[in-house]
C-alpha positions as CSV (number, residue, x, y, z in Angstrom):
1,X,78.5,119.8,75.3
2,X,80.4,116.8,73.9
3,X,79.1,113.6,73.1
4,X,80.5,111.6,76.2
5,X,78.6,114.9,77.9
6,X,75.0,114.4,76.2
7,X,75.2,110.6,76.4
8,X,75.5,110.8,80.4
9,X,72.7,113.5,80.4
10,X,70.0,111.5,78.5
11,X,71.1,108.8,80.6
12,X,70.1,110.1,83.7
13,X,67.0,111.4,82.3
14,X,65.9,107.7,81.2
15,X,66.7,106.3,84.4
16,X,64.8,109.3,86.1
17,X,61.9,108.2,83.9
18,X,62.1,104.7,84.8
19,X,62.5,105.0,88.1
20,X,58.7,107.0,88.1
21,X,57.0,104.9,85.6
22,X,58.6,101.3,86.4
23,X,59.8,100.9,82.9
24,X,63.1,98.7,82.7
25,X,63.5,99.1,79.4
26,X,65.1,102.6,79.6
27,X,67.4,100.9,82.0
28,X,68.4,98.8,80.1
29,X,69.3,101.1,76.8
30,X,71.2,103.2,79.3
31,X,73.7,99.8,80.0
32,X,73.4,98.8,76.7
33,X,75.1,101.7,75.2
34,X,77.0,102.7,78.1
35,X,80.2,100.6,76.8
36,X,80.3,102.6,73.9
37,X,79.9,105.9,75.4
38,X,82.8,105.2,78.3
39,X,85.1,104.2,75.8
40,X,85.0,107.1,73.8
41,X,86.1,109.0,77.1
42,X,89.3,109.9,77.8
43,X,89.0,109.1,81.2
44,X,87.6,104.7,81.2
45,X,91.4,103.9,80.7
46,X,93.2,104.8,83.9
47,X,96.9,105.8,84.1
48,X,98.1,103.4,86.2
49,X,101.5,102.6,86.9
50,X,102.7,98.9,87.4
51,X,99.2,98.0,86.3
52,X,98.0,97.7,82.8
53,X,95.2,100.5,82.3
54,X,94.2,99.4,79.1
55,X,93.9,95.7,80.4
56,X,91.8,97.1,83.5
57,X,89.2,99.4,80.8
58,X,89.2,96.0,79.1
59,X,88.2,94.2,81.9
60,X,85.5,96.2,83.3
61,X,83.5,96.7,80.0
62,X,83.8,92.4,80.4
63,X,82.1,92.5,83.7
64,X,79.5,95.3,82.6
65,X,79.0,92.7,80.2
66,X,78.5,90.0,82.9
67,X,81.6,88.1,81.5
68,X,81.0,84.5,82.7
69,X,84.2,83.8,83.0
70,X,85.0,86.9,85.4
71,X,82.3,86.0,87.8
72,X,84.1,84.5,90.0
73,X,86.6,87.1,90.7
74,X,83.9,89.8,90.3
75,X,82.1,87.7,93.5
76,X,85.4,87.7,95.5
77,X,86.0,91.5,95.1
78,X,82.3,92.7,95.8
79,X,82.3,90.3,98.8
80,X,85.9,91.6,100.0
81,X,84.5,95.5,99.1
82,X,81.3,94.6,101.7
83,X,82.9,93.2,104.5
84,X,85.7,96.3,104.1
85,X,82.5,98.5,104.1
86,X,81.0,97.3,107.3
87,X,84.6,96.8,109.4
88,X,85.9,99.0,112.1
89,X,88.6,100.8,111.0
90,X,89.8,103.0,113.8
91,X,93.0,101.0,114.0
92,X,94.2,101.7,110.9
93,X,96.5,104.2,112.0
94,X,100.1,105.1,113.5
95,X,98.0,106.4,116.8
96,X,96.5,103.2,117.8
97,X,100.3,101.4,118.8
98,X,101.3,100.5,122.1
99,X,104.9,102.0,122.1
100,X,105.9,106.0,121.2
101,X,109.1,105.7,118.8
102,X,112.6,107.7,119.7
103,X,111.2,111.1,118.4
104,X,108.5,111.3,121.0
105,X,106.0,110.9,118.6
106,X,103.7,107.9,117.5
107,X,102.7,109.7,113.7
108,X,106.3,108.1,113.2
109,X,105.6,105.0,111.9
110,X,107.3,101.7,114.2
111,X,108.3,98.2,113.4
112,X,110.2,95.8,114.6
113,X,112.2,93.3,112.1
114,X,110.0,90.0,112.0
115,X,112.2,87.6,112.4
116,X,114.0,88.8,115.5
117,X,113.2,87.3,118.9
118,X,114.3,87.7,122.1
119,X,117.5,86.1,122.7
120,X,116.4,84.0,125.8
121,X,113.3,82.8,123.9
122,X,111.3,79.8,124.9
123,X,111.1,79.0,121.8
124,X,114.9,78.4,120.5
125,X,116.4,76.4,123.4
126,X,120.0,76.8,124.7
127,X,122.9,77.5,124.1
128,X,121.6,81.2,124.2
129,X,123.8,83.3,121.4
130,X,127.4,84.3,122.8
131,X,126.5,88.2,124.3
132,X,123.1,87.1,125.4
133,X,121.3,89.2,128.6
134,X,119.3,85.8,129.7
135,X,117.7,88.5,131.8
136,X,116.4,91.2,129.6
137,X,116.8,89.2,126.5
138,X,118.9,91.8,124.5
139,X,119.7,91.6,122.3
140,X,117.3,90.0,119.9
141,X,118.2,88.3,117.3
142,X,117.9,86.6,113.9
143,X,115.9,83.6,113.7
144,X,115.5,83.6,109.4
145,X,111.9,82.8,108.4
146,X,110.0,82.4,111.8
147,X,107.8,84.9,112.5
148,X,107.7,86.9,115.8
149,X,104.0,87.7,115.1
150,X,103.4,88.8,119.3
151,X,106.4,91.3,118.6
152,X,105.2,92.2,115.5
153,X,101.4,93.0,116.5
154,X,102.6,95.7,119.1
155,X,103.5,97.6,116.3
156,X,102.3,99.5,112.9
157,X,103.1,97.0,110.3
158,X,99.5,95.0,111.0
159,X,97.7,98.6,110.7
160,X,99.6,99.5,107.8
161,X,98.9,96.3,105.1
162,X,95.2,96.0,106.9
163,X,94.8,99.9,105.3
164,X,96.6,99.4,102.2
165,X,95.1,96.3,101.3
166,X,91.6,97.8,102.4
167,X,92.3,100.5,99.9
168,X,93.1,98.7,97.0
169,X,90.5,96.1,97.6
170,X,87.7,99.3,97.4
171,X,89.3,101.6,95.0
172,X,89.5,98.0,92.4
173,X,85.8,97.6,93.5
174,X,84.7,101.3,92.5
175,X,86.4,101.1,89.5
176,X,84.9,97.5,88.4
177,X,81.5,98.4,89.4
178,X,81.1,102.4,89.3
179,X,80.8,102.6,93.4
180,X,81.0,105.5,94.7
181,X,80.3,104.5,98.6
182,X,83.3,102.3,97.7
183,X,85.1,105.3,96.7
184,X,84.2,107.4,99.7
185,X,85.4,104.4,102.2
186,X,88.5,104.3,100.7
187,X,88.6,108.2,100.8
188,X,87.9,108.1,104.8
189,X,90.8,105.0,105.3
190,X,93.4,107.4,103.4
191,X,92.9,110.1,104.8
192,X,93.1,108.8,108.2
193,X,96.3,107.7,107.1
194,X,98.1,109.9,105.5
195,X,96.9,113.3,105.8
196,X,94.7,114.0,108.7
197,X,96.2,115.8,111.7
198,X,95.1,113.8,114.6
199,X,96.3,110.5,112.9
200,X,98.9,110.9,109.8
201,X,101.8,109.0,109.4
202,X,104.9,111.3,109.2
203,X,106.4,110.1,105.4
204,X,109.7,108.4,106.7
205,X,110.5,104.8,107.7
206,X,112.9,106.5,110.5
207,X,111.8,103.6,112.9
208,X,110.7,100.6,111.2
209,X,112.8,97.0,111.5
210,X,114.0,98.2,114.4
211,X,116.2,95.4,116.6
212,X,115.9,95.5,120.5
213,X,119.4,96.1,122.1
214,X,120.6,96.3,118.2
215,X,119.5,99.9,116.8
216,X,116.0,101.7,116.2
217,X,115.7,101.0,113.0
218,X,116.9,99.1,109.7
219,X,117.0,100.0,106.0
220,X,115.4,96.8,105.4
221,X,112.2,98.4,107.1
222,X,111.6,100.0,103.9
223,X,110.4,96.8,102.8
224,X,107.2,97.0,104.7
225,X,105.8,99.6,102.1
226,X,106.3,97.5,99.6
227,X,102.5,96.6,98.7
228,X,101.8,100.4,98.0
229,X,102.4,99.7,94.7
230,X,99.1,98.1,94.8
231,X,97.9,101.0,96.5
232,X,99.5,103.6,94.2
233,X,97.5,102.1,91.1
234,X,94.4,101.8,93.1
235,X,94.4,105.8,93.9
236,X,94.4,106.1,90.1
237,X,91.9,104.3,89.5
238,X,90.0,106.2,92.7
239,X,90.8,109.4,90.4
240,X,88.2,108.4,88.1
241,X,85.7,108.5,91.3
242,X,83.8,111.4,92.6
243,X,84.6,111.1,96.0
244,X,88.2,110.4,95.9
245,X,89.3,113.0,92.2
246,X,91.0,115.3,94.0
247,X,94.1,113.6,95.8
248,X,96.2,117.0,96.3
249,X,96.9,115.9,99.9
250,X,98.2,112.3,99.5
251,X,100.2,112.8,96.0
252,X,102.1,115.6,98.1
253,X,102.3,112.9,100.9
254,X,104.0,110.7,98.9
255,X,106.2,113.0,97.5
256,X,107.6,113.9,100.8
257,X,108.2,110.0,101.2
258,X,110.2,109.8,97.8
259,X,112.3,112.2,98.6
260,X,112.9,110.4,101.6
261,X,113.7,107.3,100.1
262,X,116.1,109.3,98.2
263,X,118.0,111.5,100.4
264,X,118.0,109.7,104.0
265,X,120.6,107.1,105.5
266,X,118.4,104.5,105.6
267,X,116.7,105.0,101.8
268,X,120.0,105.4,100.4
269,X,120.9,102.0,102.1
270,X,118.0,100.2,101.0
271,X,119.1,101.3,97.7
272,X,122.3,99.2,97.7
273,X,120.7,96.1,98.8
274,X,121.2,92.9,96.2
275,X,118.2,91.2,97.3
276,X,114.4,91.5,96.8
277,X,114.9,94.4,98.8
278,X,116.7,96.0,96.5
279,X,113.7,95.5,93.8
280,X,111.4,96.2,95.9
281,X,112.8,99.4,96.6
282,X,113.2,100.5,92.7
283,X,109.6,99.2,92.5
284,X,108.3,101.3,95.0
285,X,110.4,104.7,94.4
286,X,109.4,104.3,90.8
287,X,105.7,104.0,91.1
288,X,105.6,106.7,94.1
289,X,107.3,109.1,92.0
290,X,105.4,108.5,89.1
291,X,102.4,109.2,91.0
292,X,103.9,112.6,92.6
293,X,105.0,113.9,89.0
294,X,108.4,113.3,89.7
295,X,109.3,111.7,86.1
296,X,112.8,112.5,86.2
297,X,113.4,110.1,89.4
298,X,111.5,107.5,88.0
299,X,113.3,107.9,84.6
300,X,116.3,107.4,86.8
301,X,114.9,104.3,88.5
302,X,113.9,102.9,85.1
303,X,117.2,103.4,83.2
304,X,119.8,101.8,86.1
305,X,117.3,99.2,86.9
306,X,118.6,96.8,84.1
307,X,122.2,96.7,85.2
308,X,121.4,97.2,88.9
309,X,118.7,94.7,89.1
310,X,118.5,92.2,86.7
311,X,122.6,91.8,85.8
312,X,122.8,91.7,89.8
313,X,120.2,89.6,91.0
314,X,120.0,87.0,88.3
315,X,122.4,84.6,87.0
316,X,122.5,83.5,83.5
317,X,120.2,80.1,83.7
318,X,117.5,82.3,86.0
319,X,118.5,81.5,89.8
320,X,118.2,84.0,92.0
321,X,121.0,83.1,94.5
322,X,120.6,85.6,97.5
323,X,116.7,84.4,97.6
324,X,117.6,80.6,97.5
325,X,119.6,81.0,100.7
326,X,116.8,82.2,102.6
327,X,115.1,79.6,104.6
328,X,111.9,80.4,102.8
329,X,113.4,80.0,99.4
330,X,110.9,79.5,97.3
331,X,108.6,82.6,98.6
332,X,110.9,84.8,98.4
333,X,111.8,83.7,94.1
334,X,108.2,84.7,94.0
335,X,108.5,87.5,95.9
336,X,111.4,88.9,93.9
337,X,110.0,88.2,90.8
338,X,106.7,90.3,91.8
339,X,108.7,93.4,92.3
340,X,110.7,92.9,89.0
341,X,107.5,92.9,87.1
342,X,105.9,96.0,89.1
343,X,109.2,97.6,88.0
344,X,109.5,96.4,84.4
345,X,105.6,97.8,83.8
346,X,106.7,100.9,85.7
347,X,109.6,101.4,83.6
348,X,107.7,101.2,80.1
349,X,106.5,104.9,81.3
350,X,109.5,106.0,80.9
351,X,109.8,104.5,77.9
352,X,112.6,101.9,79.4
353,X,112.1,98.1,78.1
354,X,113.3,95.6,80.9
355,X,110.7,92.7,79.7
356,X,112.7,92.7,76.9
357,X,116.1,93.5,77.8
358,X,118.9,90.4,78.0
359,X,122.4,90.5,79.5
360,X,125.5,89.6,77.1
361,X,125.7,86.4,79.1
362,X,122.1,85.8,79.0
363,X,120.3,87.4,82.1
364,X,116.7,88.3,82.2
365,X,113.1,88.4,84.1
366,X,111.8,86.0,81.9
367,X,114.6,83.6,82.5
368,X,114.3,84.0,86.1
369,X,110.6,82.4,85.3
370,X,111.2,79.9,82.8
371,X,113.9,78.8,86.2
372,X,111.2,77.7,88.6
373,X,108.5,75.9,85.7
374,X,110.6,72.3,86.3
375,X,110.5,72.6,89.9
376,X,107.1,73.8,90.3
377,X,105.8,70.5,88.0
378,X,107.5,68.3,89.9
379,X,109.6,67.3,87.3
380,X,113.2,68.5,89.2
381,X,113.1,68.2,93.0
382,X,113.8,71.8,94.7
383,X,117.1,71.8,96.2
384,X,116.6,74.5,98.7
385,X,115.2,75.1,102.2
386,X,111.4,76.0,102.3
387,X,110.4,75.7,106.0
388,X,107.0,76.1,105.9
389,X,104.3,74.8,103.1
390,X,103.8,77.1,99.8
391,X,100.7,77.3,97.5
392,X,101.9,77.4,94.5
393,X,98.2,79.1,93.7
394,X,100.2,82.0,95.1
395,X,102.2,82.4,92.1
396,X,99.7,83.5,89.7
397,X,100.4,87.1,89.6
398,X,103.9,85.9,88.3
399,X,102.8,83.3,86.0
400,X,99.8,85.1,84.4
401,X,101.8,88.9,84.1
402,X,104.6,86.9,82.3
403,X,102.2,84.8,79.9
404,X,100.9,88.2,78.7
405,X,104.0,90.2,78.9
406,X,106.4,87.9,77.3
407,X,103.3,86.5,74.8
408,X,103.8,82.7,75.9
409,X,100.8,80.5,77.2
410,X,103.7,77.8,78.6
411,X,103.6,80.1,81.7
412,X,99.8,79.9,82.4
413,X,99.5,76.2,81.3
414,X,102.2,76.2,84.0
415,X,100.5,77.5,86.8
416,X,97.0,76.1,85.9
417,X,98.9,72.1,86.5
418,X,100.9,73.4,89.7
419,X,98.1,75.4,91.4
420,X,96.6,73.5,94.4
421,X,93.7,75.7,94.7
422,X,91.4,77.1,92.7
423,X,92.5,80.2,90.6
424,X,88.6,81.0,89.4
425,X,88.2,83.6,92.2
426,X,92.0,85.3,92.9
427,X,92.0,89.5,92.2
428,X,94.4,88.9,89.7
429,X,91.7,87.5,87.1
430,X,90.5,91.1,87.1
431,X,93.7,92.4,87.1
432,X,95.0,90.7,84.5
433,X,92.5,88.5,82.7
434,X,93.0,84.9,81.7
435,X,92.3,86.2,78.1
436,X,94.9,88.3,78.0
437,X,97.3,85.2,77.8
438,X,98.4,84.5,73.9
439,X,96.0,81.7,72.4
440,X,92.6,82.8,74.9
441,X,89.1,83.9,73.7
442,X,86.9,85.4,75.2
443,X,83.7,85.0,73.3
444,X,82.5,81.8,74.9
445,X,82.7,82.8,78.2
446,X,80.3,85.8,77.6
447,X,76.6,85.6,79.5
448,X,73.8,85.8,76.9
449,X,72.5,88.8,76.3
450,X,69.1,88.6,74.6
451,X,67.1,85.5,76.5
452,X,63.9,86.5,78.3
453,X,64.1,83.5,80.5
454,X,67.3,84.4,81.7
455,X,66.7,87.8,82.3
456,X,68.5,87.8,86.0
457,X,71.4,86.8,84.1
458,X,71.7,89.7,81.6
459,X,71.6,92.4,84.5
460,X,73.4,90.2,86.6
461,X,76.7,92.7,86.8
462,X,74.4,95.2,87.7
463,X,72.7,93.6,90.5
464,X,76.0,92.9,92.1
465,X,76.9,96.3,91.7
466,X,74.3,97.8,93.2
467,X,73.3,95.1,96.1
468,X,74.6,95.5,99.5
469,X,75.9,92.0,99.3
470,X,76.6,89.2,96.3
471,X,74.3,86.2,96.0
472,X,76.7,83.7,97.4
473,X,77.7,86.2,100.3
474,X,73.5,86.4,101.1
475,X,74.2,82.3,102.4
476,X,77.6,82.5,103.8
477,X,78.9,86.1,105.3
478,X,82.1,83.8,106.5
479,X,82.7,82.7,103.0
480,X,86.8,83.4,102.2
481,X,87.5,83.1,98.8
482,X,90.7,81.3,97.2
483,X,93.0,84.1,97.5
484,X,91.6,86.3,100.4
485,X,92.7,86.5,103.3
486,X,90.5,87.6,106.4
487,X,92.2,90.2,108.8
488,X,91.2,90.5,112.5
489,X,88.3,93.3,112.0
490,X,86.4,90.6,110.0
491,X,87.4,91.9,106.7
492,X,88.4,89.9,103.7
493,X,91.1,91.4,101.7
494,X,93.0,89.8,98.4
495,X,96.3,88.3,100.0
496,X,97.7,89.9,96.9
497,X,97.3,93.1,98.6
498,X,98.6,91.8,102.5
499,X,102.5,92.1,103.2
500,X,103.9,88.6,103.3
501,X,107.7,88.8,103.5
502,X,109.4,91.6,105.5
């Protein structure tokens, strides 16, 4: 028996004990030296992919800790992890659309492109488009940045970021707070997905972005997976659950969808877009392959990603030209950007640099950064279309991620003066902490641990943990935290997690 081992079993006779005899105080040894214990096991860091595993161990032995700086975050997740808990989730499959895809099959997953309409639509008056059926309205066509949400609904693409963000949100939560009816939640979501028979999506995109009267499907569907990478690291950190260890079933699931992105027409295509598409793709093949021990295709990903991506996509002072002529420019700079730094942490596992790496003529991720921090102060006006309003609060993923990875707290001061909304309770705190940023501390925002008075405080981690819902949830169940965004089945899931751009 090693010591990790004997720690865990005079733990649980302690507990055992205190539960018979009332005494807290064995409780409280057991959390006490629990940080030490955990992190002499192999196991507290978890290999995640385009997430920092070290900077997760970090942050949980924080919020064991009852880091008062964390608890606002820590709140937010528990509160998304409950409502997740209690919602209805037999939608959250392929099965439950309207419409049965070319094959004859609805475990083919369907989409139609969001931004397509009908071409006789109310809401674009005439002149209709030369070609235009005004009868049938076929075929549909591109209206750049305005959502077809009624289309859209009648299809999988709602089902499929409802269950990945779902996912993500518990398997975060069972790691933060050692949960396994997290755990097992996520467990039953997955495997309704992906691998059992009644309701498993096949692993293609064979139908998704399709375009009435256009074709059945787009290479640009492949786009809507792109928030697995969220998943992906979330199923590692699951691994370090009970319930959801073994994951034989969906790491084979998701090797069958690599190769597919590989080898078919449409993944091939996707692979040759210039675009945040194109990012997105490498950021997705790279993380799913890592995950299905495929090294050698994510070593692939990692070492043309420099030349393909970042030489491509970026010019010299940081624009990003091909996302600046969108009519949602702005969103989709941040949209790019949050790819290139899934694939940048993705890459360093296969030992490939791209935080660091710099063009001859002076291309990089970072510059594509530094680009936006005059804009987003107010100090240069944007010059670009942005049709609809954007919280700048929404960029903290890309702000925060570059503070730490390129060591410079100008990013975080950045975001911290543009944010219109409180940052205090967004996923990424717990993701990656504040303190990670060059020139933070974290000993002042530590709860005290050794006050009698305050004794709901020390154990205050461990009551939110273990309760069936967070203080502040007790008074408002509606309560959606900056960040969150609610999803028809009442849930509250980190918009982090959601798909945004398609």
């Amino acid at each position: 028996m090693n010591a990790a081992q004997s720690y865990h079993s005079l733990a649980v006779i302690l507990l055992l004990f205190a539960a018979l005899t009332g005494l807290s105080g064995a409780a409280d040894w057991t959390h006490s030296h629990r940080d030490g214990a955990e992190k002499s096991a192999e196991a507290t860091i978890p290999q995640t992919f385009s997430w920092d595993g070290e900077m997760l161990a970090g942050v949980k032995a924080r919020v064991q800790k009852g880091d008062a700086e964390l608890q606002p975050a820590i709140h937010a997740l528990m509160h998304s992890a409950e409502l997740v808990m209690k919602a209805d989730i037999s939608k959250w499959t392929v099965m439950a659309k309207n419409f049965t895809p070319p094959s004859g099959t609805k475990h083919d997953y369907m989409s139609v492109a969001i931004y397509y309409w009908p071409c006789n639509s109310p809401k674009f008056p005439p002149p209709y488009p030369h070609g235009c059926n005004t009868t049938t309205g076929l075929p549909w066509v591109s209206h750049d940045g305005v959502v077809n949400s009624a289309a859209v609904d009648q299809f999988d693409s709602p089902a499929l970021g409802h269950m990945e963000a779902a996912i993500t949100s518990l398997g975060l939560a069972s790691y933060m707070f050692d949960n396994e009816t997290f755990a097992q939640r996520a467990y039953d979501i997955a495997k309704q997905w992906f691998w059992a028979q009644a309701t498993l999506m096949n692993p293609n995109l064979n139908y998704a972005s399709s375009r009435p009267g256009l074709k059945d499907a787009d290479a640009s569907g492949i786009i809507n997976t792109a928030r697995w990478v969220n998943l992906i690291n979330a199923l590692q950190l699951l691994k370090l659950s009970t319930s959801f260890s073994n994951q034989v079933e969906i790491e084979t699931w998701f090797g069958q969808y690599s190769e597919w992105l590989t080898d078919s027409k449409l993944g091939k295509g996707e692979s040759h877009a210039t675009n945040n598409h194109g990012t997105w793709y490498d950021a997705q093949l790279s993380n799913y392959a890592l995950y299905a021990n495929k090294g050698d295709v994510a070593k692939r990903v990692a070492s043309e990603a420099a030349e393909k991506r970042i030489d491509t996509e970026i010019m010299p002072d940081g624009q990003m030209p091909l996302e600046e002529r969108r009519t949602k420019s702005w969103s989709y700079c941040d949209y790019n950007l949050q790819a290139f730094l899934h694939l940048a942490t993705a890459a360093q596992h296969s030992h490939v640099d791209l935080f660091s790496y710099v063009s001859k003529d002076g291309r990089s991720i970072r510059k594509a950064v530094e680009y936006l921090i005059p804009f987003m102060l107010g100090e240069k006006k944007w010059p670009y279309k942005q049709i609809e309003p954007f919280k700048f609060s929404a960029m903290l993923e890309v702000f925060r991620r570059s503070a730490i990875m390129f060591k410079n707290a100008s990013f975080e001061a950045a975001i911290e003066k543009a944010s219109n909304e409180s940052l205090a309770e967004n996923v990424i705190n717990l993701i990656y902490p504040k303190s990670a940023v060059p020139g933070q501390s974290d000993e002042s925002t530590m709860m005290p641990q050794s006050q009698p008075q305050n004794h709901h405080h020390k154990n205050r981690h461990r009551n939110l943990a273990n309760s069936a819902v967070s203080p502040r949830d007790r008074r408002d169940h509606d309560w959606i935290p900056a960040g969150y965004t609610k999803i028809p089945n009442g849930a509250v899931v980190p918009s982090a997690f959601l798909p945004e751009l398609l």
